[in-house]
Chimera marker file (.cmm) of the C-alpha trace (Angstrom):
<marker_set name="trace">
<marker id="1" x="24.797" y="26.581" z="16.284" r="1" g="1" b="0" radius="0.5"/>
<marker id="2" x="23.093" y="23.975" z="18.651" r="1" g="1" b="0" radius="0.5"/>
<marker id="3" x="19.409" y="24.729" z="19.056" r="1" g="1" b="0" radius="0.5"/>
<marker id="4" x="17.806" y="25.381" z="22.333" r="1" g="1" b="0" radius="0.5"/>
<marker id="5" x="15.646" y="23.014" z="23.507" r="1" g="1" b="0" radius="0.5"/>
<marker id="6" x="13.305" y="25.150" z="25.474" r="1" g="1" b="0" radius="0.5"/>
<marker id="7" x="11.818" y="28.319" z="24.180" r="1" g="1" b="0" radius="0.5"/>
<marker id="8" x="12.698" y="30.918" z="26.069" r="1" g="1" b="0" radius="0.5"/>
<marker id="9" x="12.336" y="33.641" z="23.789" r="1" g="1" b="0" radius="0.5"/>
<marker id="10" x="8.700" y="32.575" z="23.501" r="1" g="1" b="0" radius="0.5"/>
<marker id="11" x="7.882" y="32.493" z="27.281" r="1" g="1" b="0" radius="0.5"/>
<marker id="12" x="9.368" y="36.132" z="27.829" r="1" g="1" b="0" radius="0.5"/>
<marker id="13" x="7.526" y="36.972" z="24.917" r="1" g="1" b="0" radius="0.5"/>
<marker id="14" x="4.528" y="35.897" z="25.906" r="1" g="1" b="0" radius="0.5"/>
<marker id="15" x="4.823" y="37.257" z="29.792" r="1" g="1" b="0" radius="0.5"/>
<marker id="16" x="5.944" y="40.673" z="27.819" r="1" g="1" b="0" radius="0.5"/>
<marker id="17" x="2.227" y="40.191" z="25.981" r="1" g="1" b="0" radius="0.5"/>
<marker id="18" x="0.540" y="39.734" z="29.146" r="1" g="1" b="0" radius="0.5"/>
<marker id="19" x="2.509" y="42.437" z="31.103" r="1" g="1" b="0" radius="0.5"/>
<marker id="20" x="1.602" y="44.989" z="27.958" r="1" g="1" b="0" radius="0.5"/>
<marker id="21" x="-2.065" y="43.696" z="28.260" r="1" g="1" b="0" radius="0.5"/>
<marker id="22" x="-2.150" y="44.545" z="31.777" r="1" g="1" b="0" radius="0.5"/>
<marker id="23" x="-0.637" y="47.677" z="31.420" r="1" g="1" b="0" radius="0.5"/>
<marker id="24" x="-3.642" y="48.908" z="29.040" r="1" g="1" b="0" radius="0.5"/>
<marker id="25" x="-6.197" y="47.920" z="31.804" r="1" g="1" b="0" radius="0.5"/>
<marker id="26" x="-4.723" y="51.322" z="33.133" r="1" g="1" b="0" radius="0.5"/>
<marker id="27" x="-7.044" y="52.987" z="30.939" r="1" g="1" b="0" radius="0.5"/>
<marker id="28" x="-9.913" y="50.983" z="32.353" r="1" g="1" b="0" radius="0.5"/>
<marker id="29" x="-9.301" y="51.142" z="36.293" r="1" g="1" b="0" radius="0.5"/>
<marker id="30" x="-7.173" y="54.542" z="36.158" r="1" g="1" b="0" radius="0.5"/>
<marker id="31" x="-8.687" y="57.779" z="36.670" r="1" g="1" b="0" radius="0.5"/>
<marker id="32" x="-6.748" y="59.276" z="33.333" r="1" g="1" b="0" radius="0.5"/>
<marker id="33" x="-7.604" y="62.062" z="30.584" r="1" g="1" b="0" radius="0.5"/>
<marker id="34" x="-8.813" y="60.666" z="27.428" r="1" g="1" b="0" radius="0.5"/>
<marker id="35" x="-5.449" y="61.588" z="25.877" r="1" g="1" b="0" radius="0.5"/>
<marker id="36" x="-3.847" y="60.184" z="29.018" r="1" g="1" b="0" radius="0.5"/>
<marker id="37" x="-5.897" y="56.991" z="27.683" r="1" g="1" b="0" radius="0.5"/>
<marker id="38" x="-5.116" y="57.307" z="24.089" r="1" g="1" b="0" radius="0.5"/>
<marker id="39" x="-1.849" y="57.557" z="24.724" r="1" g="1" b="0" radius="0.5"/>
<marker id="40" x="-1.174" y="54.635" z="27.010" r="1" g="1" b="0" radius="0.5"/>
<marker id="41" x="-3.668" y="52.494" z="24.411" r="1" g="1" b="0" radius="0.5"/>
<marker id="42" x="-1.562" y="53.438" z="21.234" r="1" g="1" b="0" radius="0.5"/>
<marker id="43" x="1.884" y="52.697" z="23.284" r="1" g="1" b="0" radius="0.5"/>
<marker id="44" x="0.775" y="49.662" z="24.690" r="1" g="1" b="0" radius="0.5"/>
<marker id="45" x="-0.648" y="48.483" z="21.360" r="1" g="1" b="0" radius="0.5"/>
<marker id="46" x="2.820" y="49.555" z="19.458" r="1" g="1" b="0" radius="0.5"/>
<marker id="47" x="4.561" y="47.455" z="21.422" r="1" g="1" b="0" radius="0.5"/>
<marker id="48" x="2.243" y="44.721" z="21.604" r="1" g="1" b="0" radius="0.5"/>
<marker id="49" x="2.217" y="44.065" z="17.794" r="1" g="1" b="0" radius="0.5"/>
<marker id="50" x="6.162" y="45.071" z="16.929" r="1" g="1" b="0" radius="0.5"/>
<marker id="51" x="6.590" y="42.122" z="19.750" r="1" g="1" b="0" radius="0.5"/>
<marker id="52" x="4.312" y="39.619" z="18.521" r="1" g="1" b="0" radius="0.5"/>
<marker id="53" x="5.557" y="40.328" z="14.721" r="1" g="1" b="0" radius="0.5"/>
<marker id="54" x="9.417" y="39.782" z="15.973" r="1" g="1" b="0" radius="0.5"/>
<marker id="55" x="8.716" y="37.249" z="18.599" r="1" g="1" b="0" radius="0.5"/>
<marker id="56" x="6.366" y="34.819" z="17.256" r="1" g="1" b="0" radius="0.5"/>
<marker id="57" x="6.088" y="35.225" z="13.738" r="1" g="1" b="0" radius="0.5"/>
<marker id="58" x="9.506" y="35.081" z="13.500" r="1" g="1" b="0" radius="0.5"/>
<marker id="59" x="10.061" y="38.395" z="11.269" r="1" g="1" b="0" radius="0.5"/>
<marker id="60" x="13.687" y="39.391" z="11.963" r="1" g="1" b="0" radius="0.5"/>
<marker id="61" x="14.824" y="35.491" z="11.410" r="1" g="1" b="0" radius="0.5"/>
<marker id="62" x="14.857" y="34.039" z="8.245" r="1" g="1" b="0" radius="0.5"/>
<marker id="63" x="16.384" y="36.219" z="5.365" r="1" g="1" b="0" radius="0.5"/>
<marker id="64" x="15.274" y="33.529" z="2.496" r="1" g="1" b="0" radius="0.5"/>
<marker id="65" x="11.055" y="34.582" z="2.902" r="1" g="1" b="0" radius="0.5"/>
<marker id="66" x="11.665" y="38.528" z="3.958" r="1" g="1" b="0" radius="0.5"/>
<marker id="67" x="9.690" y="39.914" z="1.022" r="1" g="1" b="0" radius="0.5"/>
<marker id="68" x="6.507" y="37.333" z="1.192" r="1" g="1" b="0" radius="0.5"/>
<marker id="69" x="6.723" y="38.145" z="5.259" r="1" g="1" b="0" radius="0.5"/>
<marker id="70" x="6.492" y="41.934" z="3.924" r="1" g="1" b="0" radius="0.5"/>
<marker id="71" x="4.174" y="41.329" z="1.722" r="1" g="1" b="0" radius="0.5"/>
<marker id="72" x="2.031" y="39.408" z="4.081" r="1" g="1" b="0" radius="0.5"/>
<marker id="73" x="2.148" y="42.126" z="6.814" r="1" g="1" b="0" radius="0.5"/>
<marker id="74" x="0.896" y="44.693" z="4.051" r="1" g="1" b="0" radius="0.5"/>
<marker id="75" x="-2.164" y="43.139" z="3.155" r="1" g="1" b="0" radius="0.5"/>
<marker id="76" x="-2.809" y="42.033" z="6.695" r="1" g="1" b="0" radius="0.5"/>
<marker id="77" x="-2.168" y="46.050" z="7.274" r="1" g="1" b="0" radius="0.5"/>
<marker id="78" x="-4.721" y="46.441" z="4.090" r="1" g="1" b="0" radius="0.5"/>
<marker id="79" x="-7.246" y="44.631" z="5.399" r="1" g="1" b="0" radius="0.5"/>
<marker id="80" x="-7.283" y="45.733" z="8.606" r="1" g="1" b="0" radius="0.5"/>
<marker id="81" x="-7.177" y="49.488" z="8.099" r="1" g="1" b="0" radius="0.5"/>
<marker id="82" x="-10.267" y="48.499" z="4.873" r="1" g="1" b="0" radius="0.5"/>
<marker id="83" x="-12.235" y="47.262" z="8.160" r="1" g="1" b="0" radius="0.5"/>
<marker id="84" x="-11.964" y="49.755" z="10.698" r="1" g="1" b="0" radius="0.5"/>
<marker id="85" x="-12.767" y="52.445" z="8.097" r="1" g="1" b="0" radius="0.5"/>
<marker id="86" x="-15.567" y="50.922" z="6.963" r="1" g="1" b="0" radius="0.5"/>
<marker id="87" x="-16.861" y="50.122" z="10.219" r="1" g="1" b="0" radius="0.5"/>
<marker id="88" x="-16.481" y="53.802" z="10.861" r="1" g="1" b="0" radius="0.5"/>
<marker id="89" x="-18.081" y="54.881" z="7.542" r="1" g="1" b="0" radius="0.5"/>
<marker id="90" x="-21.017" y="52.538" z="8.815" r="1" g="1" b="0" radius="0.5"/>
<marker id="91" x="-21.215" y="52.922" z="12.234" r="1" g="1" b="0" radius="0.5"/>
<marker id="92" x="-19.949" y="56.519" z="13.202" r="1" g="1" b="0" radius="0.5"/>
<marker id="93" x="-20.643" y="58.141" z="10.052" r="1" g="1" b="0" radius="0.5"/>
<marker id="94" x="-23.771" y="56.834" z="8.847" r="1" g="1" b="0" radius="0.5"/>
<marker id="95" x="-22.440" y="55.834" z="5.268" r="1" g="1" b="0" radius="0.5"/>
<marker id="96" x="-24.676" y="53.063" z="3.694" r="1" g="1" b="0" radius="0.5"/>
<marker id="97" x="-26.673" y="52.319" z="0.802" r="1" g="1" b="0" radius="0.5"/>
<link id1="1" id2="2" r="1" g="1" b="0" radius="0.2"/>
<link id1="2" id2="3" r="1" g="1" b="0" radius="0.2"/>
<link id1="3" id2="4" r="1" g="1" b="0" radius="0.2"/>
<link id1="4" id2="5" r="1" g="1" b="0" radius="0.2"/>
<link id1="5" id2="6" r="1" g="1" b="0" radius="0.2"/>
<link id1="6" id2="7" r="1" g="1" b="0" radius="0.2"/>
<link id1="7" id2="8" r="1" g="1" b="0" radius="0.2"/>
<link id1="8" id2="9" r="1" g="1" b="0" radius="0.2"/>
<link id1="9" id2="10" r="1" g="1" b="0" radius="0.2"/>
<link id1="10" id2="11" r="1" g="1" b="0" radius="0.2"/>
<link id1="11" id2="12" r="1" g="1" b="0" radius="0.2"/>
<link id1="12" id2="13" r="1" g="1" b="0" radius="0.2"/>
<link id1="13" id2="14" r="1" g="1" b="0" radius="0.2"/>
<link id1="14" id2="15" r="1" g="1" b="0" radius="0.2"/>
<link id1="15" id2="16" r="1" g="1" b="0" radius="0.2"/>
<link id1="16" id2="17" r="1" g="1" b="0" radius="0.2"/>
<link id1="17" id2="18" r="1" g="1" b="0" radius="0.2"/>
<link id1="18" id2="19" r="1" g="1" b="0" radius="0.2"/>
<link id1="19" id2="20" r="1" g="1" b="0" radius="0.2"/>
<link id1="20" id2="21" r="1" g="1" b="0" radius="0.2"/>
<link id1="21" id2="22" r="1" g="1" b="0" radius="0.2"/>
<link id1="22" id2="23" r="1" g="1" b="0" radius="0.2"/>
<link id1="23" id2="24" r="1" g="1" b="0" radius="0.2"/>
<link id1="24" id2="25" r="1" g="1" b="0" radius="0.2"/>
<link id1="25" id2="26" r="1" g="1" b="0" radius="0.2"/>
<link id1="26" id2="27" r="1" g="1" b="0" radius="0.2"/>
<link id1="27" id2="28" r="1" g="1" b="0" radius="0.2"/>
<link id1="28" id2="29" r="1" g="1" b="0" radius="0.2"/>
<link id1="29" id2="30" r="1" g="1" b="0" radius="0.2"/>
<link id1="30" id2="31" r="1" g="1" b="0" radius="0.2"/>
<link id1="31" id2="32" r="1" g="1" b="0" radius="0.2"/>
<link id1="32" id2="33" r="1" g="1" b="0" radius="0.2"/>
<link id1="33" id2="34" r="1" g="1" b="0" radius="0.2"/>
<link id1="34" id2="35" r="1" g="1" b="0" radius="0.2"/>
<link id1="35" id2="36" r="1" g="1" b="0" radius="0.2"/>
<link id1="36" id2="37" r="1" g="1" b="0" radius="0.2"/>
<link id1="37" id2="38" r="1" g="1" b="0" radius="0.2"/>
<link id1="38" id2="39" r="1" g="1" b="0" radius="0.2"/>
<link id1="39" id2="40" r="1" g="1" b="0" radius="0.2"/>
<link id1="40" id2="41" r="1" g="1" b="0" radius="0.2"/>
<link id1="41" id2="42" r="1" g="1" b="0" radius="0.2"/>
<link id1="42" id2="43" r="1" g="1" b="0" radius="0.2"/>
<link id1="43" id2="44" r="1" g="1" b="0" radius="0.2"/>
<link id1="44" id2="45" r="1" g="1" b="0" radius="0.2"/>
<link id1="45" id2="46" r="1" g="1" b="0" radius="0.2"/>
<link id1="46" id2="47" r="1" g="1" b="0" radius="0.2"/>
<link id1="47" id2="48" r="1" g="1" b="0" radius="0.2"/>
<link id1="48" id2="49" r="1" g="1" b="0" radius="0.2"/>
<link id1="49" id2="50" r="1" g="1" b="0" radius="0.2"/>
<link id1="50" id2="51" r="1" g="1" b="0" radius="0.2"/>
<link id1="51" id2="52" r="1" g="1" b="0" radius="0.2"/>
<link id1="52" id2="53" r="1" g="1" b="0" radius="0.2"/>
<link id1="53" id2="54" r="1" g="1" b="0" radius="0.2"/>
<link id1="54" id2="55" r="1" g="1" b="0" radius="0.2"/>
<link id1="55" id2="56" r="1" g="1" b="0" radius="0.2"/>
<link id1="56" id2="57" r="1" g="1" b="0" radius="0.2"/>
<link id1="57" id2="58" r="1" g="1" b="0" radius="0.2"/>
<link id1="58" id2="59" r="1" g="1" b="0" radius="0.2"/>
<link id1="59" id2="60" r="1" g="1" b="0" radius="0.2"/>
<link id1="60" id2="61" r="1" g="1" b="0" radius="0.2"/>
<link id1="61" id2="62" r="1" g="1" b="0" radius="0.2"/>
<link id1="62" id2="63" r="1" g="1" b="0" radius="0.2"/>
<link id1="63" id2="64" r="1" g="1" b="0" radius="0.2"/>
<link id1="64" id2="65" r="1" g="1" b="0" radius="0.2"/>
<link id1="65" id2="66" r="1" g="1" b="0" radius="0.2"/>
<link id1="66" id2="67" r="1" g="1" b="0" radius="0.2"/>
<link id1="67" id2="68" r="1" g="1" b="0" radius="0.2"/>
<link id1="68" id2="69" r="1" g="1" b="0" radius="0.2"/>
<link id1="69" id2="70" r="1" g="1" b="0" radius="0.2"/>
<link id1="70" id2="71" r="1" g="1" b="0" radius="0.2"/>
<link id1="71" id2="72" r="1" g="1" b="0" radius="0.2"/>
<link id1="72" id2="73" r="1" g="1" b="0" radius="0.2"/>
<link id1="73" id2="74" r="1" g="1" b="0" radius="0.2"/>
<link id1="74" id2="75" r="1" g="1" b="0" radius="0.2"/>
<link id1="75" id2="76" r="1" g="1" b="0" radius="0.2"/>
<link id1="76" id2="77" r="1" g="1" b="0" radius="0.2"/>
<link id1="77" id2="78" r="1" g="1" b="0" radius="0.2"/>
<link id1="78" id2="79" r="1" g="1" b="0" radius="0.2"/>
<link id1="79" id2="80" r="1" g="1" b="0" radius="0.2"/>
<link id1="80" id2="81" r="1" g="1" b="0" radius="0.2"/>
<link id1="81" id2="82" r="1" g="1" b="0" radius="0.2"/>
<link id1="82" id2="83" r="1" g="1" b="0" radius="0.2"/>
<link id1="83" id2="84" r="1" g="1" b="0" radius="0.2"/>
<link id1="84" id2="85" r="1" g="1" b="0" radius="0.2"/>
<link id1="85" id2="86" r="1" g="1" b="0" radius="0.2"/>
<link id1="86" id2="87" r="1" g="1" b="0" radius="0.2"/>
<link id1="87" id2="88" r="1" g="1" b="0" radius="0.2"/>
<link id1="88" id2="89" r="1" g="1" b="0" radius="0.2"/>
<link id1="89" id2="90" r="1" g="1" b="0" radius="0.2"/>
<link id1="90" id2="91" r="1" g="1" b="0" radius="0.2"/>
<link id1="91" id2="92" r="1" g="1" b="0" radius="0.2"/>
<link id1="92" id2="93" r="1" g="1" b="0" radius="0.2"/>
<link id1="93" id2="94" r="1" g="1" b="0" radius="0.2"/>
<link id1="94" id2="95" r="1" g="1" b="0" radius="0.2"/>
<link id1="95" id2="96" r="1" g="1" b="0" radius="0.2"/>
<link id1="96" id2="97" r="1" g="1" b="0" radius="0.2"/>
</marker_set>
């Protein structure tokens, strides 16, 4: 197969990012519900991340380093969800020593 000397892939991927970004301003500059918001926010954000885990970090193309890919989007997932739950516990809930 003769690689492709100009990324194309990339750029729609990356005008897809910004067209997803601006798409979320909705819930800045529109006059929506909160769950109108929350729902265009957790869409929008869906999207966002199943694109830039396919598109540029190159998940769905190499079938030799699928399970350290996997295991590197768990503990990214890990250590994510550890800091917006302690951020919560801090902030919102008022748990600290």
């Amino acid at each position: 197969m003769i690689k492709q000397l100009f990324p194309i892939r990339h750029v729609i991927g990356y005008l897809a990012s910004l067209v997803l970004s601006a798409a979320a301003l909705v819930v800045i500059y529109g006059d929506l519900s909160d769950a109108a918001n929350m729902t265009v926010l957790l869409i929008t954000a869906i999207i966002q991340a199943s694109l830039q885990l396919f598109v540029f970090m190159h998940i769905g193309e190499s079938a030799d380093t699928k399970k350290e890919l996997y295991i590197n989007i768990g503990y990214a997932l890990f250590v994510g969800l550890i800091t917006i739950f302690g951020t919560l516990f801090i902030f919102v809930w008022g748990w600290y020593a």
